[in-house]
SEPA-968261 format. One record per atom (N, C-alpha, C): residue in one letter; x, y negated, z negated. Coordinates in steps of 0.1 Angstrom, whole numbers, plus 5000, padded with zeros to 4 digits. Atoms other than C-alpha are relative to their C-alpha. Layout:
<recs>
AXYZ ...
</recs>
This chain:
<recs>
X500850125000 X500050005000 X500949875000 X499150104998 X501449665010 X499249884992 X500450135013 X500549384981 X500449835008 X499550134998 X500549024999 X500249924991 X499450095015 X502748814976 X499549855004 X500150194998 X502248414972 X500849985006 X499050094995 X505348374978 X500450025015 X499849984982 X505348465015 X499549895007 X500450124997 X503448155023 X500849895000 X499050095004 X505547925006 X501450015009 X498649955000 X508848105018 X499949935019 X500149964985 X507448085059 X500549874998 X499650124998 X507647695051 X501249954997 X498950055004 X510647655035 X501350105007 X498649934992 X512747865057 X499949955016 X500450114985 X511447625086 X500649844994 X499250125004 X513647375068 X500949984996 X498349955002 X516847535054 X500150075003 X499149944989 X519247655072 X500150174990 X500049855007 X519647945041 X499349984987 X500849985007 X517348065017 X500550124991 X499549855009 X518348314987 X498750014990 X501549885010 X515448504970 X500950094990 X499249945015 X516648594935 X499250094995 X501349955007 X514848824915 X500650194995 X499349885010 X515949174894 X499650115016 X499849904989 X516549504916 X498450055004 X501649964998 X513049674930 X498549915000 X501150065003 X510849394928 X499549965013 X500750024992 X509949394960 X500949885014 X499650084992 X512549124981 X500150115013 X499649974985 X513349345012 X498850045006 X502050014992 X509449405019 X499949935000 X500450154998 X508949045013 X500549935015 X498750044983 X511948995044 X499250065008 X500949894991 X509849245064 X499049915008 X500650094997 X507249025063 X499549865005 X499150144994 X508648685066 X500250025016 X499250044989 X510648745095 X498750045013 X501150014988 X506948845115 X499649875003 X500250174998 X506248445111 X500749965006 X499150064992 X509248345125 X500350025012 X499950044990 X508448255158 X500650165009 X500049924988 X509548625170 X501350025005 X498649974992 X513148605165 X500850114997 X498949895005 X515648895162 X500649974989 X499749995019 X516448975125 X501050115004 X498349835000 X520149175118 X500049984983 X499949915016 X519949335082 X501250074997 X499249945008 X522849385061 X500250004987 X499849975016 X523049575032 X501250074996 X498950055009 X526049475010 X500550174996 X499649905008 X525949834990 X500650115008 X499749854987 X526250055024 X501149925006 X498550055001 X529950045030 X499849975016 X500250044984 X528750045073 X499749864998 X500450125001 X527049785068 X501149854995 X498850095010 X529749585044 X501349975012 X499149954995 X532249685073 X499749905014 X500250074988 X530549495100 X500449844996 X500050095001 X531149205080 X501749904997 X498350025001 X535049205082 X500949905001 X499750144995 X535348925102 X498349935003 X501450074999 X532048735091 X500549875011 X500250104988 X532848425115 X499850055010 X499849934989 X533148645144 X498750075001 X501649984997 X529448805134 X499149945002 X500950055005 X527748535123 X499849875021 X500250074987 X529048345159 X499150115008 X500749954992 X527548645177 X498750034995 X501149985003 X524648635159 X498949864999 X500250164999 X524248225162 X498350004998 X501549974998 X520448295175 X499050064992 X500849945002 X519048515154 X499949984982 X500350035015 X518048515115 X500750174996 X498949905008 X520948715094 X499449994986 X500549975016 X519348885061 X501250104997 X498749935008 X522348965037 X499350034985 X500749945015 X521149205008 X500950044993 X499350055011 X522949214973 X501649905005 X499150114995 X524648924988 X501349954988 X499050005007 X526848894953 X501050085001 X498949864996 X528649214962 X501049925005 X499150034994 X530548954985 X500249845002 X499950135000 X531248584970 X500949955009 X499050074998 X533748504993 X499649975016 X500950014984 X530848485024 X499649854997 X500750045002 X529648195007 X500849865010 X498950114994 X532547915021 X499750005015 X499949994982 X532548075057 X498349965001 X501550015000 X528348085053 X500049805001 X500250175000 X528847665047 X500849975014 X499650024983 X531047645077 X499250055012 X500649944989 X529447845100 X498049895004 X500950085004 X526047625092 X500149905006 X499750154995 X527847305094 X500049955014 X499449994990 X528747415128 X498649975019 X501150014995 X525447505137 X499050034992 X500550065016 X523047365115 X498650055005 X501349994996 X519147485124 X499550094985 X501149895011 X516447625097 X500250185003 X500549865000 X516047975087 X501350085007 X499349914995 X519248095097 X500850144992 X500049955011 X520048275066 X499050084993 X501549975017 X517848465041 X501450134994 X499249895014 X520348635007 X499050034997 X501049925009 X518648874990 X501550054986 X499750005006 X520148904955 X499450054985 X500150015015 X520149054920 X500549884992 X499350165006 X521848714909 X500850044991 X498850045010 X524648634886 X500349904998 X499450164998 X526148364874 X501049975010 X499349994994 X528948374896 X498849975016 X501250034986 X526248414928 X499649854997 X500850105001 X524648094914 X501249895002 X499150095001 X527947884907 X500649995015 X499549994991 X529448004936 X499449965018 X501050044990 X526647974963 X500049824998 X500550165003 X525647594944 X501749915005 X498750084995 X529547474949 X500250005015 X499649994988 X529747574986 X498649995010 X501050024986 X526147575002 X499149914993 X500650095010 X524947234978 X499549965017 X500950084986 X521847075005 X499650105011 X500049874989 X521747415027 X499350114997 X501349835004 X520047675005 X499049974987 X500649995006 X517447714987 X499750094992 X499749865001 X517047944962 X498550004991 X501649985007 X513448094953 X499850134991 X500049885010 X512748364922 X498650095003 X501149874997 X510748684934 X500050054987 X499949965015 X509448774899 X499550155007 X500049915000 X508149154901 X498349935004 X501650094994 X503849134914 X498949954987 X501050105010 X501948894896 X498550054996 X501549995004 X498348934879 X499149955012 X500650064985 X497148704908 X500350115013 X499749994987 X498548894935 X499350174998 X500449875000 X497149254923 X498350024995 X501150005002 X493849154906 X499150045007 X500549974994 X491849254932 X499550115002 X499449914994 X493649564935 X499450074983 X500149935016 X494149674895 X499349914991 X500150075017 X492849594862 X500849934995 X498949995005 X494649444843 X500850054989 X499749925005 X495149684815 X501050085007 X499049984991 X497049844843 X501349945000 X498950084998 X499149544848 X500849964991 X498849985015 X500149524815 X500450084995 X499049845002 X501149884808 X500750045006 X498849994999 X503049904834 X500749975004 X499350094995 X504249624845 X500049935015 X500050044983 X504649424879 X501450085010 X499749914986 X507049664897 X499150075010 X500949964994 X505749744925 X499850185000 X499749854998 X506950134925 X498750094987 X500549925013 X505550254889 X498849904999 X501750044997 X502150004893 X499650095007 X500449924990 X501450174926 X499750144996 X500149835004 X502150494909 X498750104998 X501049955001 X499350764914 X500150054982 X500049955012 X500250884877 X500749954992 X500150065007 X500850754848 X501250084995 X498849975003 X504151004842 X501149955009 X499250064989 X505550914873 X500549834997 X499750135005 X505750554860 X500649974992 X499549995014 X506950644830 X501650055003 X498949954996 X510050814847 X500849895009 X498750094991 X511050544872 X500149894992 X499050125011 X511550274843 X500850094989 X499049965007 X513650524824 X500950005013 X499049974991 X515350574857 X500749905004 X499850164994 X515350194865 X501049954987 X498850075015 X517050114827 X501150065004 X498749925005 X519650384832 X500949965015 X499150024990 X520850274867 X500149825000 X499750155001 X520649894858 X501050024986 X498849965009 X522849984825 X501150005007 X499249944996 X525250204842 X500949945015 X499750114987 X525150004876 X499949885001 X500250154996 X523849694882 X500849854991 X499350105007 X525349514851 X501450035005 X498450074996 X528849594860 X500149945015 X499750094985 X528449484898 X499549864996 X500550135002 X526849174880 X501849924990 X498750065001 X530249144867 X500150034981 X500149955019 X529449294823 X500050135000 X499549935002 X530949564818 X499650084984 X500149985013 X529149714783 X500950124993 X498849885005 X531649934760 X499650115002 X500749894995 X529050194764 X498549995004 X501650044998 X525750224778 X499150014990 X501049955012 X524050404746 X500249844992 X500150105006 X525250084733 X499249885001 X501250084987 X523449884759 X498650034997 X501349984998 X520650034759 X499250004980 X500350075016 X520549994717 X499449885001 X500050144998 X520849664725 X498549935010 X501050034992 X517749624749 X498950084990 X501250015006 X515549824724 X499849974987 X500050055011 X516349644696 X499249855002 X500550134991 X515449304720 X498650044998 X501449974994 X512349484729 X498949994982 X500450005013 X511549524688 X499749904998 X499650115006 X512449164685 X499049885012 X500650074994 X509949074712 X499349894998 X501050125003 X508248684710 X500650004986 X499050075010 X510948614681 X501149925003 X498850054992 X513548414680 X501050014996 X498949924995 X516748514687 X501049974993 X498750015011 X519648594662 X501150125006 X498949864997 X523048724677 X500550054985 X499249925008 X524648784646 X499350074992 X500749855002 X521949014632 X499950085008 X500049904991 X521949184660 X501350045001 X499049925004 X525549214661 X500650104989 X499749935014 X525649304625 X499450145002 X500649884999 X523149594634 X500950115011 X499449914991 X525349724662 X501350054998 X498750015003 X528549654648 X501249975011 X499250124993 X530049434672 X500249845001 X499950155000 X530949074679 X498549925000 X501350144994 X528248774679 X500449975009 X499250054991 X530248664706 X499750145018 X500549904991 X529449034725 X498650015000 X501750014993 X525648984722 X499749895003 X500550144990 X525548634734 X500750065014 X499249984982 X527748744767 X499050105001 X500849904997 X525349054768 X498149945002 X501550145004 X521948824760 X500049935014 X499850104990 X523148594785 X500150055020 X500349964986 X523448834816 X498850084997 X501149984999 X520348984808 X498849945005 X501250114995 X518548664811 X500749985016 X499950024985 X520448594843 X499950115013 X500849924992 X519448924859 X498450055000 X501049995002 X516148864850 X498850104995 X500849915007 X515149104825 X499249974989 X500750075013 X514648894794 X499649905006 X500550114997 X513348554793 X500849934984 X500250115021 X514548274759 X499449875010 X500950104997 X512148054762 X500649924987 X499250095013 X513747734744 X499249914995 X500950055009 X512547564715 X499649835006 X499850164996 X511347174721 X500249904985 X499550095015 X512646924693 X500449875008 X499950164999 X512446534696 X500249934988 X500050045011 X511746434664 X501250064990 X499250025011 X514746384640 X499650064984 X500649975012 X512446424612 X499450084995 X500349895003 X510946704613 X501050135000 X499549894997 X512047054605 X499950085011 X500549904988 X512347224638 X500650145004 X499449874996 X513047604647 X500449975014 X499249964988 X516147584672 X500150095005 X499449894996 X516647874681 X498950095014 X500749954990 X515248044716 X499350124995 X500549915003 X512248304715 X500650075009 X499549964995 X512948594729 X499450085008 X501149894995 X511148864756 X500550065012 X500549904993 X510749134776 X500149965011 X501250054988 X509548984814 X499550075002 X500849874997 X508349304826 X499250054986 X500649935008 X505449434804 X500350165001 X499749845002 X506449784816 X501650034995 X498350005002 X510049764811 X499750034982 X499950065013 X509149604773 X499550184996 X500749885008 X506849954768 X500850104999 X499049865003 X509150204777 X501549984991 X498550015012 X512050084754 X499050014990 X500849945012 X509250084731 X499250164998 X500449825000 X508050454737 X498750005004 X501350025001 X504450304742 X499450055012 X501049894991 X502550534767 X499049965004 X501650044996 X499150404766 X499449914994 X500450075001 X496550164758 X499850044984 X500250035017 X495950314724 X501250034992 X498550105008 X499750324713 X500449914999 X500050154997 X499849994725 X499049944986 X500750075008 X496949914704 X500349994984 X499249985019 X498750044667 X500949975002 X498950045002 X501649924674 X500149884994 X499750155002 X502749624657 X500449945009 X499550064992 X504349474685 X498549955008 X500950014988 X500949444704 X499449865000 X500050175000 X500349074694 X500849915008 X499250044990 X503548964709 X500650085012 X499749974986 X503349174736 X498649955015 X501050094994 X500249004745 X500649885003 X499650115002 X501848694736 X500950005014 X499349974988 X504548794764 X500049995013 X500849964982 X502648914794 X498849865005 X501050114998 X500348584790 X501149905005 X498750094995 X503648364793 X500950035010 X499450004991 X505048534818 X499549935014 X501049994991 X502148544840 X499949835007 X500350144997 X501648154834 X501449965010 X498750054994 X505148074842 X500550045014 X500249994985 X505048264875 X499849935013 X501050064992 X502148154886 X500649805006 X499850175000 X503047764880 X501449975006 X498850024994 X506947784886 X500549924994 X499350115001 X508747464889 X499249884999 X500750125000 X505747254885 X499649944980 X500150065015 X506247204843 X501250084998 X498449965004 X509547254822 X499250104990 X500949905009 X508547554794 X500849974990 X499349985012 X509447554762 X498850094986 X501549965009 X507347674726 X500649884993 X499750095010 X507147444696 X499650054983 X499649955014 X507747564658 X500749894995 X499850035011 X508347394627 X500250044989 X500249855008 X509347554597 X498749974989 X501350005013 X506047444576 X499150075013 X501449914994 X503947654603 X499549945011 X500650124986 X503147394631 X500650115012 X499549924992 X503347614660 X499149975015 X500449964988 X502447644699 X500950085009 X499349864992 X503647964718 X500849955014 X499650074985 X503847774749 X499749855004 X500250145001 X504247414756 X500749915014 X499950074987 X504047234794 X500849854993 X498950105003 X506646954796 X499949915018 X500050064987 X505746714831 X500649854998 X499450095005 X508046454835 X500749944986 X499050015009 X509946514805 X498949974987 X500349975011 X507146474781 X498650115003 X501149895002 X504846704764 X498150005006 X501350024996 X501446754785 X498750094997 X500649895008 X500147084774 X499950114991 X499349905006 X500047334746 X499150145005 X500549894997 X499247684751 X500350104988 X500349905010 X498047934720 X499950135003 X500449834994 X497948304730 X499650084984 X500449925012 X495748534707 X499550115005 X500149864992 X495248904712 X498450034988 X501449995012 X491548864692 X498649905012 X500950085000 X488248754707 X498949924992 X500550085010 X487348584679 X501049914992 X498750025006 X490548374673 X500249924988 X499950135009 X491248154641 X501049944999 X499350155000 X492247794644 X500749964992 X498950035015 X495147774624 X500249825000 X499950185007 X495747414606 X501749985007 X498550014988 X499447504631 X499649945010 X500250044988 X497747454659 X499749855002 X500450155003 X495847154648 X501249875003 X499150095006 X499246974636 X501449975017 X499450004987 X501047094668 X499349885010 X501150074990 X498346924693 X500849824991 X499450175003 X498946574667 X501250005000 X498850054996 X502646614669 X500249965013 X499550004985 X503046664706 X498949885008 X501050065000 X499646454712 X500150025018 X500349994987 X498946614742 X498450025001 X501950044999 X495246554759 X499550175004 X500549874996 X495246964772 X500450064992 X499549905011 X495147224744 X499250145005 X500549884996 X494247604753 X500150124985 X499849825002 X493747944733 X499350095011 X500249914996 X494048204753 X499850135001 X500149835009 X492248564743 X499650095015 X500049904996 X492048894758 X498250055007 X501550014996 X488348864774 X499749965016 X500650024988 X486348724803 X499449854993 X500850155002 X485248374783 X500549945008 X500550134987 X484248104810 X501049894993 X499750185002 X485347844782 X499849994988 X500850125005 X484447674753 X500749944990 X499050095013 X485847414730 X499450024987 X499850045018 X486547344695 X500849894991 X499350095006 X487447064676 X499849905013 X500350114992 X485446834700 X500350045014 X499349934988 X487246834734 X501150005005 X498450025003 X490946844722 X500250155003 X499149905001 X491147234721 X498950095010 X501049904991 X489647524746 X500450114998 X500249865002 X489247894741 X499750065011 X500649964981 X489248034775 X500350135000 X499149884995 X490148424784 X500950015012 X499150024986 X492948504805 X499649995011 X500450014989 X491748584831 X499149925010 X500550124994 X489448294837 X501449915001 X498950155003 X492148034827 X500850065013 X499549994991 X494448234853 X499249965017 X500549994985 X491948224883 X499649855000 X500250145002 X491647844875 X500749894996 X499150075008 X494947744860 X500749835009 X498950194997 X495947444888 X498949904997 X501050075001 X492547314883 X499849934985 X500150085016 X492847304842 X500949914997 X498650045001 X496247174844 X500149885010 X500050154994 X495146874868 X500449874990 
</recs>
């Protein structure tokens, strides 16, 4: 089954305007189907695919000037394009030389290195867009979303006719992103059992926020090896820290980044959680609600508000908090209860940040309704998602 993504729409226009385009986004989520489909818009021109990991392929690219001249005409897709930073210089020359849209498209697990390295040499020339795994929006139609939250937006183990089969390719997807993908990302972990500690201790620590040196302390290594470890996690887009917001001097504010999961299936299988009613006794199932509602938003919206949460340490709290043009424009409450109660946090949040859009969002089908006049709304996800650029006007 072929899932039409958003981002194919978007992508046709913006590759009708730079010359190269890199599509970021963790292994399996779908970029080389997305290319598939792209390159049917474009006007009809011959596409040459190389992939980085297949040494043929790697081999053709020996003397990249010498391909890329005989390939001038046509649209060149380079997949795990980090395999080979030192394309990125000749890629700026070759451009300069002959400069037209869409001549480019990376496909990428990213790194830091990919990012530094691309942004120093193709600054004004590429653009670079994040293929998250398939969105609530893009499958609704299709799944439930009990589905989409058990087991996540890969497309492989969603799709999956069975609910073991799904269960098998995110143990199989952890153990070859362990074993593989982080060292080609350039982190090398002392051992994987150690690694993979380390991701289900994260997964424990879901929608908290984030302390290396307890976590070092628990593993018995450096603070210094779970920030470098932390840090490419988030840059191969497995975790997310969502960073605190603090203005005020005067108040007590919780620094420190929350922490999560992206993938709701990923999160479950480090957690052992199988089904809707393990899920439902688990303690974690607050903030794994909490999780899958912020990812979902942040998807959806993108680059069109900065994200942060907001905590205090007397209890002032909002989970999620829109930031347009640098100040605070909306808060966002996530509660895994259709009957939620209005904490005197939320209240104090709303008059700190004094923003005019306030939401709780529960686990339902409510249309809507306020509380506390028409400063706060109680909506279900799933409304608020199939309406979110309209509430957010």
């Amino acid at each position: 089954m072929i899932i039409k993504r958003i981002a194919e729409k978007e992508l046709v226009s913006i590759l009708k305007f730079f010359p190269a385009v890199a599509i970021l986004g963790p292994r399996q989520s779908g970029k080389t189907t997305l290319v598939k489909q792209l390159t049917s818009h474009l006007n009809k021109k011959k596409t040459v695919y190389i992939d980085l990991e297949n040494p043929d392929d790697a081999a053709r690219l020996n003397n990249p000037t010498l391909f890329f001249k005989e390939h001038e005409e046509d649209i060149v897709i380079i997949d795990e394009v980090q395999r080979m930073k030192t394309l990125f210089p000749i890629l700026r020359s070759v451009i300069d030389v002959h400069r037209k849209p869409g001549r480019f498209i990376l496909l990428g697990s990213a790194s830091p290195d990919l990012l530094i390295k691309s942004s120093e040499s193709l600054a004004g020339r590429i653009y670079y867009y994040e293929l998250t795994p398939l969105m609530y929006a893009e499958i609704k139609d299709v799944y439930t979303i009990d589905r989409h939250w058990l087991r996540g937006g890969f497309p492989t183990p969603l799709l999956a006719r069975k609910k073991d089969n799904a269960t098998l390719w995110h143990q199989s997807f952890l153990t070859t992103f362990i074993e593989r993908d982080l060292p080609a990302l350039g982190f090398s972990p002392s051992s994987p059992q150690l690694m993979l500690r380390l991701m289900q201790m994260l997964a424990h620590l879901h929608g908290s926020t984030l302390n290396n040196s307890q976590l070092a302390g628990s593993l018995g290594v450096s603070s210094p090896t779970i920030q470098k470890a932390v840090e490419y996690l988030d840059n191969a887009f497995i975790i997310r820290k969502l960073q605190p917001y603090f203005t005020n001097a005067k108040k007590r504010i919780v620094k420190s980044p929350k922490i999560y999961i992206r993938d709701s299936g990923i999160l479950f299988n480090l957690l052992k959680i199988i089904d809707k009613s393990s899920l439902l006794g688990h303690p974690v199932v607050g903030a794994a609600w909490e999780g899958y509602v912020i990812e979902q938003i942040i998807n959806q919206l993108r680059d069109k508000f900065n994200y942060y949460y907001y905590r205090t340490q007397d209890g002032t709290e909002a989970d999620l908090l829109l930031l347009k043009a640098g100040k605070p424009y909306a808060t966002i409450e996530i509660k895994f209860s259709t009957a939620p109660k209005i904490t005197q946090g939320t209240h104090n949040s709303i008059a700190d940040l004094k923003t005019k859009k306030n939401f709780i969002i529960i686990p339902s089908n409510e249309q809507g309704y306020y509380t506390s006049g028409k400063i706060l709304k109680v909506i279900g996800f799933e409304s608020f998602m199939k309406n979110i650029f309209n509430l957010l006007k």
